[in-house]
N, C-alpha and C positions, 0 to 999 in steps of 0.2 A: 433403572438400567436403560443405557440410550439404545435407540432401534438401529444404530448404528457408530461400529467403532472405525474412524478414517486413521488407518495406522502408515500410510505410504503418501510421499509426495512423488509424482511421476512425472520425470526428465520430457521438458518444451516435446512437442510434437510428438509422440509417443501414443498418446489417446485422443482419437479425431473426436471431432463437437457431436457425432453422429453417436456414439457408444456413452457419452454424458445422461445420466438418469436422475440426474437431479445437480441443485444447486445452493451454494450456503453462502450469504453476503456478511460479510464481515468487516469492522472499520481497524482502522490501522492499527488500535493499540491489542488487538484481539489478533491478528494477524501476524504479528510479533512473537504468541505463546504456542508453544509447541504440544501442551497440553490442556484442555478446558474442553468445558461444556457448552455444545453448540446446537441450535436449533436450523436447521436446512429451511428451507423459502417454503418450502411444503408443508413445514410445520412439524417433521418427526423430529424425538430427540437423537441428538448424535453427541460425540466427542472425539475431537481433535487426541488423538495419541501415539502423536511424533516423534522422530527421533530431535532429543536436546537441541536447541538452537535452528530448529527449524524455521523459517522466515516465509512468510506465505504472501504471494501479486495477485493481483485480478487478473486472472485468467488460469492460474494454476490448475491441475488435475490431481485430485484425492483418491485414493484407492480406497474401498472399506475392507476389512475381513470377510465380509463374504462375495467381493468380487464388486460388486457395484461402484461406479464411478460418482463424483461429485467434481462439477468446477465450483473455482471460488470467483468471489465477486467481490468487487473493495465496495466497499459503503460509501455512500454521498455521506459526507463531513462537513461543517464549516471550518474553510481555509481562509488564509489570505493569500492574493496573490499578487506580489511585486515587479512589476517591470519597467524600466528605463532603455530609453535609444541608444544610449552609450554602454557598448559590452564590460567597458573598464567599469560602471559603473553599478551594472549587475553581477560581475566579479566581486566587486566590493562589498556589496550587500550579503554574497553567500559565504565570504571570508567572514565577515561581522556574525553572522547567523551562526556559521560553525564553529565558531569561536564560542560559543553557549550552547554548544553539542545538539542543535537543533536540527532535528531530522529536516530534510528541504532535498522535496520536486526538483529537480534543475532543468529547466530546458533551455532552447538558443533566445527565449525572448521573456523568458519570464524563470520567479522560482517562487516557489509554494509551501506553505508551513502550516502546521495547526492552526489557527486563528490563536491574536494575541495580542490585545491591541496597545501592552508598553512594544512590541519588537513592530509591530509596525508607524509608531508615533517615530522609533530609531531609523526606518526606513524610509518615511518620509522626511526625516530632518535632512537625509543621505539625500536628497534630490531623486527621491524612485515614486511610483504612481501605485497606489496598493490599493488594492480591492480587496470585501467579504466579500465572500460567494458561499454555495453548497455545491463538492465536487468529487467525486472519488479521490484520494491521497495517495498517491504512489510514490514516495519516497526512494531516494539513494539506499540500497543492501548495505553498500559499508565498503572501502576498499579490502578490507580483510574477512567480507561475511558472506562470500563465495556465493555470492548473488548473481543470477544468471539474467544476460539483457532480453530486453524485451522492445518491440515496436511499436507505437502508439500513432495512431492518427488524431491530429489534433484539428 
């Protein structure tokens, strides 16, 4: 039985970092399930038991049943990350991308996908500069997956 059931996602700005009692890092494909078995950074057991189709960002705030707060944390991943000078040409790459339903980072100078290295061999034929790295994944919600934005310093 977990020492802790997080049954509530709670709406941006709602719970300051001050009232946070713990924290649970999780990688993108874990962050995606609304339900599962999760271990917190501290090492108690807990589980995610969301409503359906819950979609979880690094920086989110988890409610438990018995009151206690958790932020979530995206996990370092190996990504790859593509970028090119030309915007028509990082256009083109995330057209190509989403065209194979691949979740993809977007930002104004680069975009970012699971590591994969037939889609980045397709990237580079495209004339784009693609890096491995290991880095948190914060992917696009979905236009239809009532994904709430967020500000990132890069």
């Amino acid at each position: 039985m977990p020492d802790l059931r997080l049954v509530e996602r709670l709406a941006p700005g709602t719970a300051p970092p001050a009232a946070v009692e713990a924290t649970v890092t999780l990688r993108f494909d874990e962050r995606r399930r609304s339900r599962l078995p999760v271990h917190l950074d501290d090492g108690r057991a807990a589980a995610l038991l969301l409503p359906r189709g819950t979609r979880l960002r690094g920086g989110d705030r988890l409610r438990a049943e018995n009151g206690i707060l958790v932020a979530v944390r995206a996990a370092v991943e190996p990504v790859s990350t593509a970028r090119a000078q030309d915007p028509l040409l990082l256009a083109r790459a995330c057209y190509h991308l989403g065209n194979r339903h691949v979740p993809l980072e977007i930002a104004v100078d680069y975009v970012r996908y699971l590591h994969d290295h037939v889609l980045d061999g397709m990237l580079v034929q495209l004339g784009l500069i693609v890096v491995s790295e290991s880095v948190p994944f914060e992917p696009e919600a979905g236009a239809f997956q009532g994904g709430h934005a967020h500000t990132h310093d890069r």
